[in-house]
C-alpha positions in Angstrom: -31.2 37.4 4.8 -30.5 36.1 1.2 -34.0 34.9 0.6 -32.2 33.5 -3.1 -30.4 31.1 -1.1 -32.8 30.1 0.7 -35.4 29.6 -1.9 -32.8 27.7 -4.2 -31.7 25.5 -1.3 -35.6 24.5 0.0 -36.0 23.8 -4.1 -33.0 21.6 -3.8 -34.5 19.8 -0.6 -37.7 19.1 -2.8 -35.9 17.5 -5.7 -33.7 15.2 -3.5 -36.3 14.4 -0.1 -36.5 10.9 0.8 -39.9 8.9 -0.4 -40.5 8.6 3.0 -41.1 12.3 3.9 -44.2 12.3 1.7 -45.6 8.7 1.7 -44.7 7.7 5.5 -47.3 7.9 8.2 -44.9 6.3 10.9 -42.1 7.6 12.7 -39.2 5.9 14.0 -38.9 5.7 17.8 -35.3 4.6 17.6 -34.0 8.1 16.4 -36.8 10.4 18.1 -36.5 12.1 21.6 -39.9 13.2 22.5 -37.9 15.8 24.8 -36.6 17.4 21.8 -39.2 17.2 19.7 -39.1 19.1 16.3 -36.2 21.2 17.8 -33.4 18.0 17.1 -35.0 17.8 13.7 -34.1 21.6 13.0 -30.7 22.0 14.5 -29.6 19.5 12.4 -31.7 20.8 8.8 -29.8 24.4 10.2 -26.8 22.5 10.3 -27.5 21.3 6.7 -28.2 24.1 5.5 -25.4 26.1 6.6 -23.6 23.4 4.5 -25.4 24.1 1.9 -26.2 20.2 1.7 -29.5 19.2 0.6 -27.9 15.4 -0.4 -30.4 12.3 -0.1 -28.4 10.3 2.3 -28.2 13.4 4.8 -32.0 14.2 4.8 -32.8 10.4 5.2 -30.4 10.3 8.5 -32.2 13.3 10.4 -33.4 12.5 13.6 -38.0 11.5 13.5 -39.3 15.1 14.0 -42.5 13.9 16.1 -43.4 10.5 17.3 -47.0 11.2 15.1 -47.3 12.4 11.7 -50.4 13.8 12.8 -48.6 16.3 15.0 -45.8 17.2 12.5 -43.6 15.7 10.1 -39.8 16.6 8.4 -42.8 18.4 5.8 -44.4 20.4 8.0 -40.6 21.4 9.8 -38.8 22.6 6.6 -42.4 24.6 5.7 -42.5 26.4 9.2 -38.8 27.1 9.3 -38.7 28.5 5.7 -41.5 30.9 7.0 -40.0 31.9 9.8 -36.7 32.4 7.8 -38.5 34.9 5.2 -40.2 36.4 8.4 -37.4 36.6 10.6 -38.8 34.7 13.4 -38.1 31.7 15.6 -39.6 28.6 13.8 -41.3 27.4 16.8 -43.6 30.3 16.4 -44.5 29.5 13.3 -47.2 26.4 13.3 -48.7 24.7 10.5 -53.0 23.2 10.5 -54.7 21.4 7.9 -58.3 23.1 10.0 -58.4 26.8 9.2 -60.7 27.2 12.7 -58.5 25.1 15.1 -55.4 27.4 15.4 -58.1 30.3 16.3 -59.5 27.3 18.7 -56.1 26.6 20.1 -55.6 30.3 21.2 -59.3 30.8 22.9 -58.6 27.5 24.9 -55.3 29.2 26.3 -57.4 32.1 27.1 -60.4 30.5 28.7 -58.3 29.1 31.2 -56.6 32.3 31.8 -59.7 34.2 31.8 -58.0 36.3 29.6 -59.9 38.5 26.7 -59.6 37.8 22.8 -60.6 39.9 20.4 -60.9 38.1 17.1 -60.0 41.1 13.5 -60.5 40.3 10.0 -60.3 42.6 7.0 -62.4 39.9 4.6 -64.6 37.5 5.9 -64.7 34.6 8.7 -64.4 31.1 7.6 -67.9 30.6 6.3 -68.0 27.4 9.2 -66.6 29.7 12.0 -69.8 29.0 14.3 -69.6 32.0 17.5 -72.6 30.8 19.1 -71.5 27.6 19.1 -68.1 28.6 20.4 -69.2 30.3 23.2 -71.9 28.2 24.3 -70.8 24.7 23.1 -67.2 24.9 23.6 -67.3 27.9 27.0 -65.0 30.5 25.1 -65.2 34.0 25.3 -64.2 36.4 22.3 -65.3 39.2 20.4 -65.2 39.1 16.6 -64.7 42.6 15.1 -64.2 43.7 11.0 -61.9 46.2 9.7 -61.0 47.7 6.9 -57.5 47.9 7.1 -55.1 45.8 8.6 -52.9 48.9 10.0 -56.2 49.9 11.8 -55.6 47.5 15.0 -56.1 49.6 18.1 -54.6 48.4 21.7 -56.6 45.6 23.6 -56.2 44.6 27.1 -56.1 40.9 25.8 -55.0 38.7 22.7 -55.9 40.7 19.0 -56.1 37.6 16.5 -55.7 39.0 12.9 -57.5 35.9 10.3 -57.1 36.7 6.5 -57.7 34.7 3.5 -54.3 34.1 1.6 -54.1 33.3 -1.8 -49.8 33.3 -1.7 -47.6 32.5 0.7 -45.2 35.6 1.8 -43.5 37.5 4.0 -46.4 38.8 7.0 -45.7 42.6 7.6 -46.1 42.5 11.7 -47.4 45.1 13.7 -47.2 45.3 17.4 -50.7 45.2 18.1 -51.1 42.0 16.7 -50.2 38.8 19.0 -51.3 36.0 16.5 -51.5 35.6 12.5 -53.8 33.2 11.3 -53.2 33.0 7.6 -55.7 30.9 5.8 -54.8 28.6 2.6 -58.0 27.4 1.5 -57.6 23.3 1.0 -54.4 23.6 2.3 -55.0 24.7 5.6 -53.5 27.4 7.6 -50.2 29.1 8.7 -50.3 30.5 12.4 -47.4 33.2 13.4 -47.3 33.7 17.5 -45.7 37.7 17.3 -43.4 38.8 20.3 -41.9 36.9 23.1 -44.7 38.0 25.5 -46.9 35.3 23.5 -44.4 32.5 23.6 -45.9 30.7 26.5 -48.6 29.9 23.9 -46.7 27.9 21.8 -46.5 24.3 23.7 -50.3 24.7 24.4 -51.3 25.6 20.7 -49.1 22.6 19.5 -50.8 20.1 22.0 -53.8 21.1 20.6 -52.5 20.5 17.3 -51.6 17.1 18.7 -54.7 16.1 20.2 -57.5 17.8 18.4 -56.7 18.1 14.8 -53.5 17.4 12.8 -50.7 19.7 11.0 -51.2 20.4 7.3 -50.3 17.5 5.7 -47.3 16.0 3.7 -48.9 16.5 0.4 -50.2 19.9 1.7 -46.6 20.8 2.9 -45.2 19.9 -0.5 -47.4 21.7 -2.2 -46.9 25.3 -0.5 -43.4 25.1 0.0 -43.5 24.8 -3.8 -45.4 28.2 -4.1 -43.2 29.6 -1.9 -40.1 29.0 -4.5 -42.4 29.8 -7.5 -43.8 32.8 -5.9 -47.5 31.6 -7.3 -50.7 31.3 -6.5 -52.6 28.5 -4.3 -55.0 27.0 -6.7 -58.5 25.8 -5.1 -58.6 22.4 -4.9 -62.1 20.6 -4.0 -62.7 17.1 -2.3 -63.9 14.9 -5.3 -67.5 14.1 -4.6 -66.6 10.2 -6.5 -63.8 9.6 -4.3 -65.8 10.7 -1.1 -68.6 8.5 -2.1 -66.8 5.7 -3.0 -65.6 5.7 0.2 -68.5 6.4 2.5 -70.1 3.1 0.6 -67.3 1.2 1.4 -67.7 2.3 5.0 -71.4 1.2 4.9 -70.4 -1.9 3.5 -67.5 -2.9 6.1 -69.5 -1.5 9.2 -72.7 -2.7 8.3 -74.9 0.6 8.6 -77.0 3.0 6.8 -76.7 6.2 7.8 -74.3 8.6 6.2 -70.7 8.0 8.2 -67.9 10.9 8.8 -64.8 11.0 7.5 -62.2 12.9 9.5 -58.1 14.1 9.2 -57.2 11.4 11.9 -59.0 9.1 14.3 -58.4 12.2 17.2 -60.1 14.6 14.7 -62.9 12.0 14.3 -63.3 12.2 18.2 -63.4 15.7 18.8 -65.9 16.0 16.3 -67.6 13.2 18.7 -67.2 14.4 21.8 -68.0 17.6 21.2 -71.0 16.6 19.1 -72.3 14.6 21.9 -72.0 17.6 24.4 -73.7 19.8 22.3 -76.3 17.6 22.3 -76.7 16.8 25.9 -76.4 20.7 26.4 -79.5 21.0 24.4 -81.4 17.5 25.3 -80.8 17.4 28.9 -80.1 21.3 30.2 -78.3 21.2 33.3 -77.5 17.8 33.9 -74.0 17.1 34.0 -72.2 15.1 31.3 -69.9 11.9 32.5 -67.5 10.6 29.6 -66.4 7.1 31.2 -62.9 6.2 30.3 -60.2 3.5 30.7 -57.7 4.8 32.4 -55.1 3.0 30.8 -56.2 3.2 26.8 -54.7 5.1 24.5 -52.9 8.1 25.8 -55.2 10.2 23.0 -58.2 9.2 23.9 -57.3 9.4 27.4 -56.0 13.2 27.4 -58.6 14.4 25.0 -61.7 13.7 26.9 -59.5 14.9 29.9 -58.9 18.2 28.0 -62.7 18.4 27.2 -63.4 18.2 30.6 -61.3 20.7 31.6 -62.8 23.3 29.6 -66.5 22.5 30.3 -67.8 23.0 33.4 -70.5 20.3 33.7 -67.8 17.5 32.1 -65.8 15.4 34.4 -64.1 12.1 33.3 -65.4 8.7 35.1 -62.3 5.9 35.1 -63.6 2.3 33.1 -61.5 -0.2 34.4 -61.6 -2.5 31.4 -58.1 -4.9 31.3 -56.7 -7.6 33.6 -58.7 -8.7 36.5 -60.7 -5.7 35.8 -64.3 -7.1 33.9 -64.8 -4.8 31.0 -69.2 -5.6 31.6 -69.0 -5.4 35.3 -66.8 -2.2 35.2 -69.6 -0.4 33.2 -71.9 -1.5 35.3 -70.7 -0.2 38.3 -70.1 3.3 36.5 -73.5 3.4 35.0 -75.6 2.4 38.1 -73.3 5.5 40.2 -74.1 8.2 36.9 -77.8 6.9 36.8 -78.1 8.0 40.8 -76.6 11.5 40.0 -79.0 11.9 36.8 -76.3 12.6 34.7 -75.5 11.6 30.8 -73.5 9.1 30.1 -71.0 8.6 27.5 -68.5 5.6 27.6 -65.9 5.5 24.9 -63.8 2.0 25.1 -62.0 -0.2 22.9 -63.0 -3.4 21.4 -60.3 -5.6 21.5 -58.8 -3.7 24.2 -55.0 -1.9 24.1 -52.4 -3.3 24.6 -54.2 -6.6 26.5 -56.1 -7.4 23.1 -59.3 -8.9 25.3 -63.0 -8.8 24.0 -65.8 -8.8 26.4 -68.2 -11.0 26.6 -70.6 -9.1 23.8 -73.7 -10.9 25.1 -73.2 -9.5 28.7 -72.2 -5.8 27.2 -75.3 -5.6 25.5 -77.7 -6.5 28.8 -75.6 -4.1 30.5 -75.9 -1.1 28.2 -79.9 -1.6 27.6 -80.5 -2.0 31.5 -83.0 0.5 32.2 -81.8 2.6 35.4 -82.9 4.8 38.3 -82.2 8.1 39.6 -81.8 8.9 43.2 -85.6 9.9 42.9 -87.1 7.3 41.2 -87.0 8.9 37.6 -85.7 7.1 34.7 -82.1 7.7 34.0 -80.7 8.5 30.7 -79.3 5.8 28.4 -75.8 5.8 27.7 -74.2 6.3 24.4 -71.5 3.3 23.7 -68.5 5.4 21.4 -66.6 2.4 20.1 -63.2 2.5 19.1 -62.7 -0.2 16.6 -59.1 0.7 15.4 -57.9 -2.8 16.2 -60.9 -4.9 14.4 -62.8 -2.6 12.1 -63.8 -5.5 10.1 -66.6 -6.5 12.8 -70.2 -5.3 12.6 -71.3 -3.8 15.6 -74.0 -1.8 14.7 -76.3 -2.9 11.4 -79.6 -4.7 12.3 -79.5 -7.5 14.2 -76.1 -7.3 15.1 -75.1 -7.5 19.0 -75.1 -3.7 19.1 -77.9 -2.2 17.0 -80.5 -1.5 19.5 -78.1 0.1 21.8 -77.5 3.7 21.1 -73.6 2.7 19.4 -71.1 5.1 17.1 -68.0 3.5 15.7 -65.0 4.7 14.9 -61.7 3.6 13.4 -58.3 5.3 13.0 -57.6 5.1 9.2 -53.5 5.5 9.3 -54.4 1.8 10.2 -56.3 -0.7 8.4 -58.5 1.4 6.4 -55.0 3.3 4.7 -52.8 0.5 4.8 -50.7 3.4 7.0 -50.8 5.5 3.6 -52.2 8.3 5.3 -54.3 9.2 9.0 -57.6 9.8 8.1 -60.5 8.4 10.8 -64.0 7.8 10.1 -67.5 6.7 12.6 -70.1 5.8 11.5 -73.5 5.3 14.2 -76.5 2.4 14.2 -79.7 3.8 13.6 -80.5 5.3 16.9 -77.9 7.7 16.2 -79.5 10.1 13.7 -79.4 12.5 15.8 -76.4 12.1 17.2 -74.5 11.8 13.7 -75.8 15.3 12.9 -74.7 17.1 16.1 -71.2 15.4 15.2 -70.7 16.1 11.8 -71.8 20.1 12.5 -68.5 20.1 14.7 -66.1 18.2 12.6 -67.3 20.7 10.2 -67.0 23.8 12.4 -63.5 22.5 13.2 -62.5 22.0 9.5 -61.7 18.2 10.3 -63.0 16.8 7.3 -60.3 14.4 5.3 -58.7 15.7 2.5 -58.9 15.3 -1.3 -56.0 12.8 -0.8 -56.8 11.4 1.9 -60.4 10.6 0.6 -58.6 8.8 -3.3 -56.2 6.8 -0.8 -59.0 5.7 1.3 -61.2 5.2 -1.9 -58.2 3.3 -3.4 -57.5 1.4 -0.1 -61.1 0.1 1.7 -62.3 -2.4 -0.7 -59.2 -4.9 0.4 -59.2 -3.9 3.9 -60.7 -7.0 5.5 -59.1 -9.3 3.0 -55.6 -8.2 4.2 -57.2 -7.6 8.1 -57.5 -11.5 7.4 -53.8 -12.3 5.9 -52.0 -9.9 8.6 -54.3 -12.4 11.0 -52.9 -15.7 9.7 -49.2 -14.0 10.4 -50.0 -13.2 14.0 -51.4 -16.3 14.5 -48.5 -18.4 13.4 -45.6 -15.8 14.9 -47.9 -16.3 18.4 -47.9 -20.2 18.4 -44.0 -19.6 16.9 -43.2 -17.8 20.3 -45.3 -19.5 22.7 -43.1 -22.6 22.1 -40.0 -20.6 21.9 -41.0 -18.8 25.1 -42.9 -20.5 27.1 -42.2 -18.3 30.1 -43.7 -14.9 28.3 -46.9 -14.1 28.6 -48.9 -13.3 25.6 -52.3 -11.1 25.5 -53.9 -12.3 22.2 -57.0 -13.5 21.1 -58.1 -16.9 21.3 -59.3 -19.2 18.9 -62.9 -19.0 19.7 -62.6 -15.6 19.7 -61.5 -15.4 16.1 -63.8 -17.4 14.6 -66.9 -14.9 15.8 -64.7 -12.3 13.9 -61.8 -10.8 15.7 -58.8 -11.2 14.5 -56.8 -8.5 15.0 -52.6 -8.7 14.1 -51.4 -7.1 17.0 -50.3 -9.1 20.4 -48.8 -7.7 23.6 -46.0 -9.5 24.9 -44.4 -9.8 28.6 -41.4 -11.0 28.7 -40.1 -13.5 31.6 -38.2 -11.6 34.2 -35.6 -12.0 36.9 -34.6 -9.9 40.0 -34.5 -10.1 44.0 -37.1 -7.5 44.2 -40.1 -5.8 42.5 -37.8 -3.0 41.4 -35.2 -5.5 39.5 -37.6 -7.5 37.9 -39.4 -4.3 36.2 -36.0 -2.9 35.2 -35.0 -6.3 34.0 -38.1 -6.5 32.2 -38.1 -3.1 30.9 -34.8 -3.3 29.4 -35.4 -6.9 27.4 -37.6 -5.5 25.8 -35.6 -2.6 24.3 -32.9 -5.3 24.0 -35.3 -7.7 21.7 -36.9 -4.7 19.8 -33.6 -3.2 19.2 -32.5 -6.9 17.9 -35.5 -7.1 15.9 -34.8 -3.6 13.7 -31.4 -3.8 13.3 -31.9 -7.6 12.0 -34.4 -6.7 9.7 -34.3 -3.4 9.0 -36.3 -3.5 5.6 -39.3 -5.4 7.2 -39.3 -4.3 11.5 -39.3 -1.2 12.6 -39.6 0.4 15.8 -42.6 2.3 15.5 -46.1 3.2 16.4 -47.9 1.6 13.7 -50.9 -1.2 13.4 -52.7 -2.1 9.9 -49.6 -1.5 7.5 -49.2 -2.9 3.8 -45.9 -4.4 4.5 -43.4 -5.4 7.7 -43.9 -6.0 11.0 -43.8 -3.4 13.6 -42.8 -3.0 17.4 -43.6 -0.6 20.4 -43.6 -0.2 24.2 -47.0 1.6 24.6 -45.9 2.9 27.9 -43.6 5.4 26.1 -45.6 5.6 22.8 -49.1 5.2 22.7 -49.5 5.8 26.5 -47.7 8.5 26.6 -49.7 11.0 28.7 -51.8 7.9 31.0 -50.9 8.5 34.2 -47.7 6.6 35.1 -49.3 3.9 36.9 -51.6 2.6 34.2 -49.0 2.2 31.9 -48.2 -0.9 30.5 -44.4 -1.8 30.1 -44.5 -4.6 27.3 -43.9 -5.4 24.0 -46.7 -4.5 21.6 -46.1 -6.4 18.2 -48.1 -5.7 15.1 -47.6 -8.0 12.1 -48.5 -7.3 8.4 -49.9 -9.3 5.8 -46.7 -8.9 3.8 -43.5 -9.5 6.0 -41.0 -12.8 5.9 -42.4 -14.2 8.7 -39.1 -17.2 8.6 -36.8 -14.6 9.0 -38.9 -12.8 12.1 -39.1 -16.7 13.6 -35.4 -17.1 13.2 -34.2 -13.8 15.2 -36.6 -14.4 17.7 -34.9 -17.6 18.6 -31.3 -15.7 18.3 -33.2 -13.7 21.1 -34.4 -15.9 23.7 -30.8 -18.1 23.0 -29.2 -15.1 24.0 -31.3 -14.6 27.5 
């Protein structure tokens, strides 16, 4: 192929991309089919590119990529397909990381469950964090890690050969049969993974849902930043995280959550998890050999959450997932206690992860009750004390509330926060996560941060001077984006009197949370169950779809929660909740307001809504 035309067209794409490709973390959900994810995005860049037009107004009208910038972006697209252009391959096997470890990860996970042989070549050295005891006994895989000098020297295997090299420019990979899977590493900026020959294809959709659920894709910066060696045909320079920014940051995190220990900072809130769950595993492997391990989880939270501890418990054999019935009639204290008193009998170790205000139903136990619950001392079947849970805390929706510094309501039970920070903590500027534990979780915190480091989750450079830049306003606008809620609330409560609203209530917000998301349930008509859901599901496309085209500059249709600016609208059944099981998903409205939107204007359309039911 004419690799000048290709490299003059992707310099062209650089020059003219819209702001958004680099600065957004949310998608649209208007223009995005999950179905076709990434591959709509492509056919029409192929088209553009045939056309040899790289104008503005084009690139701003292709189709959302993925529904989370976390799992790929128009970035991280154009990077893999001008790879697999100079390498004549099919873009989808081409697959972008910010981890160096996780794409080798990705491939063992396939394998374990295929009981299938791996075989693991490298001409230089391994990642200096590539842990293979750990692997293997932590994490259940099986591989053999071999050096050689040349990387024409691959014999045959009777499994997967996985050839990981150190990179210091981005071009064309020489492929040799014997080979099924490239890892090329990038330093800072991540790694490249090439899947070679059709007989490994049916790895691809399982290596990107690991990118989707375990780690995220290099990032936008990242992206922009290689594609922009490719065209100069230069080096990668070394870039490392700047110990100021970092501390700045883990201070402010102190600061807003109230602790003293040392918190961890993480690529996205799922990378934050993993580094959790699998910490807390690790330790229960060595604390409490043989027991089994119980993660207790709503069913109905989000689908991340949900399908990550699932996919954890499918790979280890002494996992299984425990259901928390947390929203509705369902008693968030009563559930646990139920779960715990059946784990205590079984003498197994407990590890509840739930949400605090819950998703979507926004409802906050009572904290009193939650506390006597999780410090009830229990019995095994034979009398023996049973081992005290650990309470994993997902704050993402009220990071602003200590939990966990003495005194608080929290501080004597063994408690690790966590926030997603492509929420409040970013303003949505990028998707870093962070925990931080109470001091009962020493321990704990070091078990976690020797996976996040293992899996080469850390945040970036950027990600830690947007953070740094971003965390010493966060509650101040956690409070503004409140007041709007509050108001647009009370607005539609009068307006609608008929919709039911999950929100928190006053006395609720003065002890602290006051989140600026609300679910809404729109009134509904039909002869029959089936009519009134399909009546219901459709207002609320109808109003959303009102909402966006309205007020285009300020509502969008889009996962989002914690932004600078605008207000933002989703249906977590077909967003957030996208892998809970069909019957736990929630077919609403979930609305997220900003401390900076014109909240007249949102008032006004609303009203053109409900005069037009």
């Amino acid at each position: 192929m004419n690799n000048d035309k290709l490299l003059n067209y992707i310099d062209t794409i650089i020059k003219n991309m819209p702001a958004d490709w680099l600065n957004l973390t949310t998608h649209r959900l208007d223009i995005y089919n999950e179905d076709l994810a990434k591959t709509q995005f492509l056919e029409q860049f192929e088209n553009l590119y045939a056309a040899n037009n790289a104008d503005t107004k084009a690139l701003s009208e292709l189709p959302t990529a993925y529904d989370y910038i976390r799992l790929g972006h128009p970035l991280s697209c154009v990077l893999e397909w001008t790879i697999a252009k100079l390498d004549n391959l099919k873009p989808e096997n081409v697959i972008s990381f910010q981890s160096n470890t996780i794409p080798v990860l990705a491939i063992l996970r396939k394998n374990h469950f295929q009981n299938k042989n791996t075989q693991i070549i490298y001409t230089d050295e391994l990642p200096g964090i590539f842990n293979t005891e750990i692997l293997k006994e932590v994490y259940g895989y099986n591989f053999q890690v071999k050096k050689i000098e040349n990387a024409d020297d691959i014999p045959e295997f009777d499994g997967s050969t996985v050839l990981i090299s150190h990179q210091t420019k981005i071009s064309k990979t020489e492929l040799n049969s014997n080979v099924d899977f490239y890892i090329n590493l990038y330093g800072h900026l991540g790694s490249i993974l090439i899947v070679n020959g059709e007989k490994n294809e049916n790895y691809i959709s399982e290596i990107q849902h690991v990118r989707r659920r375990e780690t995220v894709a290099m990032t936008p910066n990242n992206c922009l930043i290689a594609l922009k060696a490719i065209i100069e045909n230069s080096k990668i320079e070394t870039i490392d995280i700047s110990q100021t920014d970092k501390e700045k940051v883990l201070d402010s995190i102190k600061e807003i959550t109230g602790t003293t220990s040392k918190p961890l900072v993480a690529t996205s809130g799922l990378s934050i998890q993993y580094a959790i769950m699998m910490g807390l595993v690790h330790d229960a492997l060595e604390n409490h050999k043989g027991k089994d391990i119980r993660f207790i989880v709503p069913p109905n939270c989000y689908g991340g959450t949900n399908d990550q501890a699932r996919r954890v418990a499918a790979c280890i054999e002494n996992v299984e997932i425990e259901d928390l019935l947390v929203d509705g009639d369902n008693d968030m204290v009563q559930s646990i206690d139920t779960v715990l008193a059946k784990i205590a009998k079984e003498d197994a170790v407990p590890y509840i992860i739930a949400e605090i205000p819950t998703n979507p139903r926004v409802e906050v136990p009572n904290l009193q009750k939650l506390k006597e619950v999780l410090s009830k001392e229990r019995k095994t079947s034979s009398g023996e004390t049973a081992i005290d849970p650990v309470f994993i805390l997902d704050q993402t929706f009220c990071p602003n509330v200590h939990f966990l510094g003495e005194g608080e309501m929290l501080s004597t039970v063994r408690t690790i926060s966590f926030a997603s920070g492509s929420k409040f903590p970013s303003g949505g500027l990028c998707t870093a996560g962070y925990c931080a534990g109470n001091d009962k979780t020493a321990a704990l915190m070091k078990k976690i941060e020797e996976h996040l480091s293992l899996c080469d989750n850390e945040a970036t450079q950027l990600q830690y001077e947007i953070l740094a830049k971003q965390l010493p306003s966060m509650n101040q606008r956690i409070h503004d984006a409140y007041e709007n809620t509050r108001e647009f609330v009370n607005f539609i409560q009068e307006a609608l009197p008929d919709a039911k609203i999950n929100f928190v209530s006053e006395e609720l917000a003065e002890q602290g949370f006051t989140p600026s998301v609300f679910s809404l349930d729109l009134p509904t008509k039909g002869n029959s169950a089936e009519e009134k859901e399909a009546y219901k599901r459709a207002l609320n496309h109808k109003l959303i779809n009102l909402m966006i085209t309205e007020i285009p500059n300020e509502s969008k249709y889009c996962v989002s929660y914690g932004q600078l600016k605008g207000c933002y609208w989703t249906i977590p059944a077909t967003s957030t909740q996208g892998t809970t099981k069909e019957g736990d998903k929630d077919y609403i409205a979930r609305v997220a307001l900003s401390p900076d939107l014109n909240l007249d204007l949102h008032k006004k359309v609303f009203l053109k809504f409900v005069d037009s039911m």
